[in-house]
Each structure stands twice: as C-alpha cells, then as structure tokens.
TORLO-158275 format. One record per residue: residue number from 1; y, x, z of N, C-alpha, C in turn; residue in one letter. Coordinates in Angstrom, 3 decimals. Layout:
# TORLO-158275
<pt pos="NUM" n_v="Y" n_u="X" n_w="Z" ca_v="Y" ca_u="X" ca_w="Z" c_v="Y" c_u="X" c_w="Z" code="a"/>
...
//
This chain:
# TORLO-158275
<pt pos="1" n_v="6.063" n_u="-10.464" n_w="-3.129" ca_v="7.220" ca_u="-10.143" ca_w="-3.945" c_v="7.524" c_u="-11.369" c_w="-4.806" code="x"/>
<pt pos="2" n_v="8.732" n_u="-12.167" n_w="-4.741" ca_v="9.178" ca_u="-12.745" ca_w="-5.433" c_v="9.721" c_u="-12.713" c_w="-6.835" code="x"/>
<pt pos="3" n_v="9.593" n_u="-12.361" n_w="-8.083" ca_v="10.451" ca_u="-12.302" ca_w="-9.231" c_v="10.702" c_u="-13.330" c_w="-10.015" code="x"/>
<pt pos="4" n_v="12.219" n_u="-13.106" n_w="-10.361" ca_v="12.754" ca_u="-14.410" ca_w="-10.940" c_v="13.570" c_u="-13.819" c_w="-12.117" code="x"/>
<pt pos="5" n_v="13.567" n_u="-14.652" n_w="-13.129" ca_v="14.675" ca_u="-13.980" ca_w="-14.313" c_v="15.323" c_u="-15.516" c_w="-14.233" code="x"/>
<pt pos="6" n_v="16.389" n_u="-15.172" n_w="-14.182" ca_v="17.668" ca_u="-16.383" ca_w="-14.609" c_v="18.475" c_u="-15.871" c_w="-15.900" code="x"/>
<pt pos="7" n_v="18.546" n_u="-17.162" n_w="-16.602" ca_v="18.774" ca_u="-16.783" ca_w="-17.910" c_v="19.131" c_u="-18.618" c_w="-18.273" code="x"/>
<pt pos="8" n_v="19.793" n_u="-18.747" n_w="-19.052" ca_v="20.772" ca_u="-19.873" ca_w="-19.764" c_v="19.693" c_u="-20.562" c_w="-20.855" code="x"/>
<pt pos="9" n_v="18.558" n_u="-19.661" n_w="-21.092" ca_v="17.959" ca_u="-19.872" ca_w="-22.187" c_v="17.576" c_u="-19.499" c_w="-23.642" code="x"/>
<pt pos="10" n_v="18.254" n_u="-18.404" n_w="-24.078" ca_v="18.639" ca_u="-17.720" ca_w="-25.171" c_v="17.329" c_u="-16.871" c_w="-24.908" code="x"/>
<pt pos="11" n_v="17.497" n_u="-16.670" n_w="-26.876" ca_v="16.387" ca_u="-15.800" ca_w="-26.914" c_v="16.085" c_u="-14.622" c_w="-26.245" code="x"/>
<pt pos="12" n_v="17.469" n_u="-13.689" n_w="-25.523" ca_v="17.468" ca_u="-12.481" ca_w="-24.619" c_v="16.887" c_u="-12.719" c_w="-23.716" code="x"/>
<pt pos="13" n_v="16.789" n_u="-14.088" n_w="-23.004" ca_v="16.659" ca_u="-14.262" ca_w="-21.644" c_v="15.463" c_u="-14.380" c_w="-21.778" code="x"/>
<pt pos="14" n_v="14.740" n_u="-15.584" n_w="-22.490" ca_v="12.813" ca_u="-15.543" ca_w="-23.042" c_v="12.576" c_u="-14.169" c_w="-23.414" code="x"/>
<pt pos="15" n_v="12.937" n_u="-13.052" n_w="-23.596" ca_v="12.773" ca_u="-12.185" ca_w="-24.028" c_v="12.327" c_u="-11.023" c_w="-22.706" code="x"/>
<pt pos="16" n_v="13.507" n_u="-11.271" n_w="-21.740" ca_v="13.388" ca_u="-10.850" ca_w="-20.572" c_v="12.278" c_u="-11.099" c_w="-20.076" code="x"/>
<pt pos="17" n_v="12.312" n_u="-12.974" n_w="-19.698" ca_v="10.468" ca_u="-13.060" ca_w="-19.210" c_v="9.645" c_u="-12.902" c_w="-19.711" code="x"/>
<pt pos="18" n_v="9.529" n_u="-12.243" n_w="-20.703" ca_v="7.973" ca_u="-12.036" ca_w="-21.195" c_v="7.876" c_u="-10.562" c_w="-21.221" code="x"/>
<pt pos="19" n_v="8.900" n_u="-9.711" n_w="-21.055" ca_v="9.118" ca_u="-8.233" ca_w="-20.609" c_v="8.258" c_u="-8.219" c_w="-19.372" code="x"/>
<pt pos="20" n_v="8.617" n_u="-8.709" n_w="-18.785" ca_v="8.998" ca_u="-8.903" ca_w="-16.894" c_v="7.271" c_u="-9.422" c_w="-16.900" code="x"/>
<pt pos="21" n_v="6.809" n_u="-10.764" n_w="-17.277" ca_v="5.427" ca_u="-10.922" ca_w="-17.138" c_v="4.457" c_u="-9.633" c_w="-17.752" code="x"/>
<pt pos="22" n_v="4.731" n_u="-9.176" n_w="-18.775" ca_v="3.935" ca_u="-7.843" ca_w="-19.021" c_v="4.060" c_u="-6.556" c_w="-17.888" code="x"/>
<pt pos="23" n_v="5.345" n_u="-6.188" n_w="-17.603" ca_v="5.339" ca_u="-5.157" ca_w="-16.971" c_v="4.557" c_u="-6.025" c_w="-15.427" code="x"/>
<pt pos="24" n_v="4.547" n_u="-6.768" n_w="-14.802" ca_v="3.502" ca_u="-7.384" ca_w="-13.866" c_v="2.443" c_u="-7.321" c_w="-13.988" code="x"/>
<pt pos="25" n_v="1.941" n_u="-7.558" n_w="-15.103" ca_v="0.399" ca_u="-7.421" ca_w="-15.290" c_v="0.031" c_u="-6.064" c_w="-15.676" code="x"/>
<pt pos="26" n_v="1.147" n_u="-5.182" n_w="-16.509" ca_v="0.103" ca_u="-4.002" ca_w="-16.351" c_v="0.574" c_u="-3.129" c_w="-14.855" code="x"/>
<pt pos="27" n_v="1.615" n_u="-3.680" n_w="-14.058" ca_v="1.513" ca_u="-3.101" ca_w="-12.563" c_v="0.486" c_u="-3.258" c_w="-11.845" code="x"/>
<pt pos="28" n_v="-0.012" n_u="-4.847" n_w="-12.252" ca_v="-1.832" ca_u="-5.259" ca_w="-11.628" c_v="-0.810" c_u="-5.920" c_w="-10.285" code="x"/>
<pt pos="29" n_v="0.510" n_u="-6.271" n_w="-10.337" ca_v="1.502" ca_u="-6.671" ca_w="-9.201" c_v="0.825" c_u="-8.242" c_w="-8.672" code="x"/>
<pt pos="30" n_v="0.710" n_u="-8.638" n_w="-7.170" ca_v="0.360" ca_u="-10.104" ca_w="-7.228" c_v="1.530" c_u="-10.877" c_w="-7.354" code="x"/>
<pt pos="31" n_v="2.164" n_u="-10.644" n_w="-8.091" ca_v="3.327" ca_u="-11.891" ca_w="-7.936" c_v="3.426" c_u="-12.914" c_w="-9.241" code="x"/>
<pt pos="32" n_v="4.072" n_u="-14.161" n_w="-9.051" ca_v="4.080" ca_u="-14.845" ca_w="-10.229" c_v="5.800" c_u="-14.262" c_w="-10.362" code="x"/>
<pt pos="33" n_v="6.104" n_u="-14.861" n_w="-11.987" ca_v="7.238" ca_u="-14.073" ca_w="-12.214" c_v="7.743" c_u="-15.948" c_w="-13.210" code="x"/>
<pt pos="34" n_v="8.835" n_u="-16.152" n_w="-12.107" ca_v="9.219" ca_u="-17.386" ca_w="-12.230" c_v="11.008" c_u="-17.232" c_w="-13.287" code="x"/>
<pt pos="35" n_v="10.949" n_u="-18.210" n_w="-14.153" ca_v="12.382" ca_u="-18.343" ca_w="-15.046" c_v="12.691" c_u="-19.631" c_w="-14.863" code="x"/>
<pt pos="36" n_v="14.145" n_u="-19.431" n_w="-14.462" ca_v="14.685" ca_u="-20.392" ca_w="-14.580" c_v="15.914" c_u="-20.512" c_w="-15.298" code="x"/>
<pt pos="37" n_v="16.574" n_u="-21.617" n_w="-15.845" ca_v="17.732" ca_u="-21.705" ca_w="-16.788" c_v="19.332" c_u="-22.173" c_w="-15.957" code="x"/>
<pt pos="38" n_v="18.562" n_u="-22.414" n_w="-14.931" ca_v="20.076" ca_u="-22.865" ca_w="-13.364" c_v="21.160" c_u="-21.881" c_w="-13.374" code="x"/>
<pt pos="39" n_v="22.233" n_u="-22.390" n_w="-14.340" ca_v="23.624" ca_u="-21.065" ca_w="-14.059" c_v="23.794" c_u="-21.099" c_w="-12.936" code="x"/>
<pt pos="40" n_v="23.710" n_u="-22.107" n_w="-12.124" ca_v="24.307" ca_u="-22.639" ca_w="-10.839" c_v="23.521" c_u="-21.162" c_w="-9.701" code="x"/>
<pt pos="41" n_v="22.642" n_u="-20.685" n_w="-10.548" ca_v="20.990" ca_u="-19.674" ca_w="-9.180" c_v="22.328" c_u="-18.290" c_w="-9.426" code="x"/>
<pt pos="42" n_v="22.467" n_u="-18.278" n_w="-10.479" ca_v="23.041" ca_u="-16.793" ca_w="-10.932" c_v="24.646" c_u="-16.522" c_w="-10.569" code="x"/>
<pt pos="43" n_v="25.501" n_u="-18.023" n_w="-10.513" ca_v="26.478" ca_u="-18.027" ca_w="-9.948" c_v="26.532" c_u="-17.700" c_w="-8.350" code="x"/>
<pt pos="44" n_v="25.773" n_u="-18.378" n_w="-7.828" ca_v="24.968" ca_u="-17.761" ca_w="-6.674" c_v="25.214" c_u="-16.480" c_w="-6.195" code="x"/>
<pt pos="45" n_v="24.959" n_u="-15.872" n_w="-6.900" ca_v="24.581" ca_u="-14.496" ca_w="-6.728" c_v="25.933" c_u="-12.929" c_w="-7.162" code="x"/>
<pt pos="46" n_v="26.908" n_u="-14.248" n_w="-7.851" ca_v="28.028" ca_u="-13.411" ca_w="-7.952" c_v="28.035" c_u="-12.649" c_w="-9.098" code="x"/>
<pt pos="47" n_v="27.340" n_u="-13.045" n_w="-9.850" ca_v="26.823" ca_u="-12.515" ca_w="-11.255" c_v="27.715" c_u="-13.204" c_w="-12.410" code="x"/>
<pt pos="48" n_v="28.075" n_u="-13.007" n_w="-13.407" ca_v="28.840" ca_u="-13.496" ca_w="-14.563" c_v="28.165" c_u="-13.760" c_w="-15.696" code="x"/>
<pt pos="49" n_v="27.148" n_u="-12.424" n_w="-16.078" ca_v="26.354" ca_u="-12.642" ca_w="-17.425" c_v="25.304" c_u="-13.041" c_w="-17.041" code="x"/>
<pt pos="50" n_v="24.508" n_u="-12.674" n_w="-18.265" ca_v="22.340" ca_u="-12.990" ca_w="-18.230" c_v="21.845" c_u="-12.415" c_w="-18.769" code="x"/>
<pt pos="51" n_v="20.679" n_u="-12.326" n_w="-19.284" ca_v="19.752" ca_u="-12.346" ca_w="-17.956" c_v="19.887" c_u="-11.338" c_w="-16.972" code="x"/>
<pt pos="52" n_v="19.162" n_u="-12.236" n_w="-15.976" ca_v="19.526" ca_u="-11.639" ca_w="-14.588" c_v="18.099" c_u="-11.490" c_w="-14.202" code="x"/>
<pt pos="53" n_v="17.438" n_u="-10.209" n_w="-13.582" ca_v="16.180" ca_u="-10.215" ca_w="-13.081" c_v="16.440" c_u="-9.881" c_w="-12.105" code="x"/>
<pt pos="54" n_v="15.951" n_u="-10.727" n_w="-10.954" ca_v="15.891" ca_u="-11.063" ca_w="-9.202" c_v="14.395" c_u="-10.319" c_w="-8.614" code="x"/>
<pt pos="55" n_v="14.318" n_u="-9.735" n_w="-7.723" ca_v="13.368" ca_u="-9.323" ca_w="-7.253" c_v="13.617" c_u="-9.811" c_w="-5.711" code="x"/>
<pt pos="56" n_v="12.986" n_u="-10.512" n_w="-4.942" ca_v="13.303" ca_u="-10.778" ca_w="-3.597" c_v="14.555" c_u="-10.935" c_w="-3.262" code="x"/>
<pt pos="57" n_v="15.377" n_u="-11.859" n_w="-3.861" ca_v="16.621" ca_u="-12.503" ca_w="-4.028" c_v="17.688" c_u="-11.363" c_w="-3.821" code="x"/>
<pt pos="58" n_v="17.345" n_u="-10.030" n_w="-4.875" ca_v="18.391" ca_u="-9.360" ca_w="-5.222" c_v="17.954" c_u="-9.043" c_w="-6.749" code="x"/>
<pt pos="59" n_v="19.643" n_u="-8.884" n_w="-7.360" ca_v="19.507" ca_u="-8.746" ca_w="-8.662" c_v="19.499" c_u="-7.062" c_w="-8.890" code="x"/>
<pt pos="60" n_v="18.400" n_u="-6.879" n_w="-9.974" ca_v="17.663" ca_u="-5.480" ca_w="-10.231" c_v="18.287" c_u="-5.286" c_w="-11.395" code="x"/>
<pt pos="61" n_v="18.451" n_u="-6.541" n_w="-12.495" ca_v="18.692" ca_u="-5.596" ca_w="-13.625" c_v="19.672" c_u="-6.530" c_w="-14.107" code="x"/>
<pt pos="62" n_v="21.034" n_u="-6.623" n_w="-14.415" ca_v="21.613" ca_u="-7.756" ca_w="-15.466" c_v="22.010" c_u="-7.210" c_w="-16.405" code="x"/>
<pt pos="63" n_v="21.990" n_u="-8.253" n_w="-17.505" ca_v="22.447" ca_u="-8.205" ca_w="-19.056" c_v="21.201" c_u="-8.178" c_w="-20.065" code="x"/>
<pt pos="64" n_v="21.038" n_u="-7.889" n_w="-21.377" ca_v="20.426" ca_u="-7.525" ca_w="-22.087" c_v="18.947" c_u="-6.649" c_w="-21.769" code="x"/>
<pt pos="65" n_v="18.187" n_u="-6.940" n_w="-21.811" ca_v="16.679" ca_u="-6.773" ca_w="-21.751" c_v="16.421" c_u="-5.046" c_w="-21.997" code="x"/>
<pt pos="66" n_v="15.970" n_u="-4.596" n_w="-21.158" ca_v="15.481" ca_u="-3.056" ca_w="-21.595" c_v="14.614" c_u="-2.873" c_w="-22.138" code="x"/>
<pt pos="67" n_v="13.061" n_u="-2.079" n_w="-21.921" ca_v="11.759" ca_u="-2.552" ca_w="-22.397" c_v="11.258" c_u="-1.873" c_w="-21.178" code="x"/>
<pt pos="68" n_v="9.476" n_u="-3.052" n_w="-20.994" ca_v="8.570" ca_u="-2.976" ca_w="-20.657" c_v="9.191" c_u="-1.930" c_w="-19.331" code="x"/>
<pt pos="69" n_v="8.689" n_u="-0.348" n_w="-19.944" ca_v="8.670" ca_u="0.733" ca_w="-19.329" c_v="10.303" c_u="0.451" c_w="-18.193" code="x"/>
<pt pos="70" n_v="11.151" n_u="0.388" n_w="-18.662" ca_v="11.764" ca_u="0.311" ca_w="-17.451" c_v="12.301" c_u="-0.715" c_w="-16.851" code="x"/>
<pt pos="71" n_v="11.576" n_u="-2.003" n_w="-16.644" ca_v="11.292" ca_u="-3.140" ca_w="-16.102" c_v="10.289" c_u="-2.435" c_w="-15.227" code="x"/>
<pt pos="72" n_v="9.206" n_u="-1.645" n_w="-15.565" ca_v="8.146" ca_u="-1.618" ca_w="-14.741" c_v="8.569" c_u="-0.584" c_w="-13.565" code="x"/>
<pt pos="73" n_v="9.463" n_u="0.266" n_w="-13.614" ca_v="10.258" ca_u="1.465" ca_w="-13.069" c_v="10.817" c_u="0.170" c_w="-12.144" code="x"/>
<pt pos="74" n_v="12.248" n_u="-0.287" n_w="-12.296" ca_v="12.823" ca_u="-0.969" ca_w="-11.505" c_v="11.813" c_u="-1.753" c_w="-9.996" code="x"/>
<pt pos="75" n_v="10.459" n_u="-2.634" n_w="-11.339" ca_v="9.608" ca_u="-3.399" ca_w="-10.148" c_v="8.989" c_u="-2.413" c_w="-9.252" code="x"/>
<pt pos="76" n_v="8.665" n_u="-1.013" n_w="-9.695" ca_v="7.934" ca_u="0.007" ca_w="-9.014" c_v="9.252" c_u="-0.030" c_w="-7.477" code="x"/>
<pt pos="77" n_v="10.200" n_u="0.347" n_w="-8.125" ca_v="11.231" ca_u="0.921" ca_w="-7.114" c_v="11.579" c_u="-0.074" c_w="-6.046" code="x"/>
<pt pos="78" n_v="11.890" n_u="-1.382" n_w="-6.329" ca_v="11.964" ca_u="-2.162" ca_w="-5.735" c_v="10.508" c_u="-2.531" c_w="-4.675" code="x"/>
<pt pos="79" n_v="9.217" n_u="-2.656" n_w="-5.169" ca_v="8.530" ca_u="-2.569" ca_w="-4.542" c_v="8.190" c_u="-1.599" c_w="-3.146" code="x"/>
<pt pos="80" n_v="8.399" n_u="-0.544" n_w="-3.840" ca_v="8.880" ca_u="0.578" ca_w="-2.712" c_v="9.510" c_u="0.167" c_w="-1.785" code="x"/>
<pt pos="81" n_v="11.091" n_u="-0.240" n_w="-2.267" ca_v="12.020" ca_u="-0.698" ca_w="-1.188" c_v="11.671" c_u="-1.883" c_w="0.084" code="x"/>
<pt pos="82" n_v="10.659" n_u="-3.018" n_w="-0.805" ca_v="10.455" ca_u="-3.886" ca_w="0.110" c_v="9.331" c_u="-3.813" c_w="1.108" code="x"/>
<pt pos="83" n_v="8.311" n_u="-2.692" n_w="0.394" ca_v="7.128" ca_u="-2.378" ca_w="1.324" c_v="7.411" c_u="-1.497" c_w="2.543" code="x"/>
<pt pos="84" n_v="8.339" n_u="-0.621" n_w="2.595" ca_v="8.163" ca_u="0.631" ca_w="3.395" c_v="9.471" c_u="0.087" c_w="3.726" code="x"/>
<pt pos="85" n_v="9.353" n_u="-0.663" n_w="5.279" ca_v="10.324" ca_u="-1.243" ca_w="6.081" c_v="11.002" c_u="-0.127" c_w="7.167" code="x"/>
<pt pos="86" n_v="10.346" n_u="0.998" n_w="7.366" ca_v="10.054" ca_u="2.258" ca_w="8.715" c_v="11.498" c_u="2.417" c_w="8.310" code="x"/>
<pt pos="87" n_v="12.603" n_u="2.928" n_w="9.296" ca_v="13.466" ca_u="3.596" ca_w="8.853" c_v="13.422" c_u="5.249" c_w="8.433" code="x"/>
<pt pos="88" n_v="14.714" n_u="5.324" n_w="7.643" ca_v="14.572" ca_u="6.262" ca_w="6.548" c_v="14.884" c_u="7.712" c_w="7.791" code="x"/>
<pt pos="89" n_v="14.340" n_u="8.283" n_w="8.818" ca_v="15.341" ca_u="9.298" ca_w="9.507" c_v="14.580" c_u="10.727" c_w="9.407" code="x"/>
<pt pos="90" n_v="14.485" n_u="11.576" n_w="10.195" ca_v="13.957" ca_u="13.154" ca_w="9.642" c_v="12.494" c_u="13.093" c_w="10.588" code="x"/>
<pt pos="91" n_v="11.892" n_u="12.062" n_w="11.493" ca_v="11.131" ca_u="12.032" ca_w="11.726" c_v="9.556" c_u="11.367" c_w="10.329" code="x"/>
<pt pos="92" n_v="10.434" n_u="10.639" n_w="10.178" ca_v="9.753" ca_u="10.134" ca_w="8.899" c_v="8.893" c_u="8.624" c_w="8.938" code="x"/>
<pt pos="93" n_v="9.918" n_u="8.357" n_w="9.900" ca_v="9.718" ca_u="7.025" ca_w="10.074" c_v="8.360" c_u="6.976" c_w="11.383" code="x"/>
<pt pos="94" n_v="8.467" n_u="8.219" n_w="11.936" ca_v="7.403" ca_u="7.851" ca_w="12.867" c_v="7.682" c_u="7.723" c_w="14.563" code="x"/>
<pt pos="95" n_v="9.362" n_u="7.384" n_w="14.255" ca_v="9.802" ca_u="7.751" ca_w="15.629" c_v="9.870" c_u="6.541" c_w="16.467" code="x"/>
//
C-alpha cells in the first residue's frame, strides 16, 4: 500500500501527515506514509485544494484534516478495496 499526503505545506497539511503516520502505526499497516509539497502531484489528479491523502494513487480524503479515527476508517476501507481483488458477484467471489 502506497500512502501519500500532498499538501503545499501549511500547517493543515503537516497536520495531515502526522494524522496519517499515527493512524499507520496504530493499524500496525506496512506502509511508509510519504508527503510531498509538488502542486504539480495534486494537479495531477484533478484536485483543486489540500491536503490531499492518496492511497494507491487515488485520492481518499481532500481538504482539511479529520482525526486519527477516521483516517484510520478510510485506510481500513481502502485496504479492503485493494486486498480483495475476487469479483464482487452472488457466488462470492468463488466462481
């Protein structure tokens, strides 16, 4: 799992990564959780504001910082999404 917060630099955005590195460590998640200040990553992405938290080069959360708890929800969910590749059908993915 890749995570990235893009952010301009402002205290919201440092604020974000150090959200984002806590909710990782108490997930026990192996990922490093990388920031960068590149408007150029977030323009990219079709995005306008910041911070922007990227999980496997999709954006999970933009704007203003939530807390901890639902940073750790989003990485939960997303994790989900990227682990369990089976399709979604009424067999249950065992077809």
């Amino acid at each position: 799992m890749k995570i990235q917060v893009l952010g301009s630099g402002c205290p919201t955005c440092k604020k974000l990564f150090e959200q984002t590195k806590e909710a990782v460590a108490q997930l026990k998640l192996k990922a490093e959780v990388e920031y960068s200040t590149d408007v150029s990553k977030i323009i990219e992405l079709g995005i306008m504001s910041s911070p922007v938290l990227v999980v496997d080069g999709k954006p999970v959360m933009v704007g203003a910082p939530g807390n901890t708890d639902k940073i750790k929800s989003l990485l939960s969910g997303a994790k989900a999404d990227f682990v369990d590749e089976k399709p979604k059908c009424s067999c249950g993915g065992n077809c």
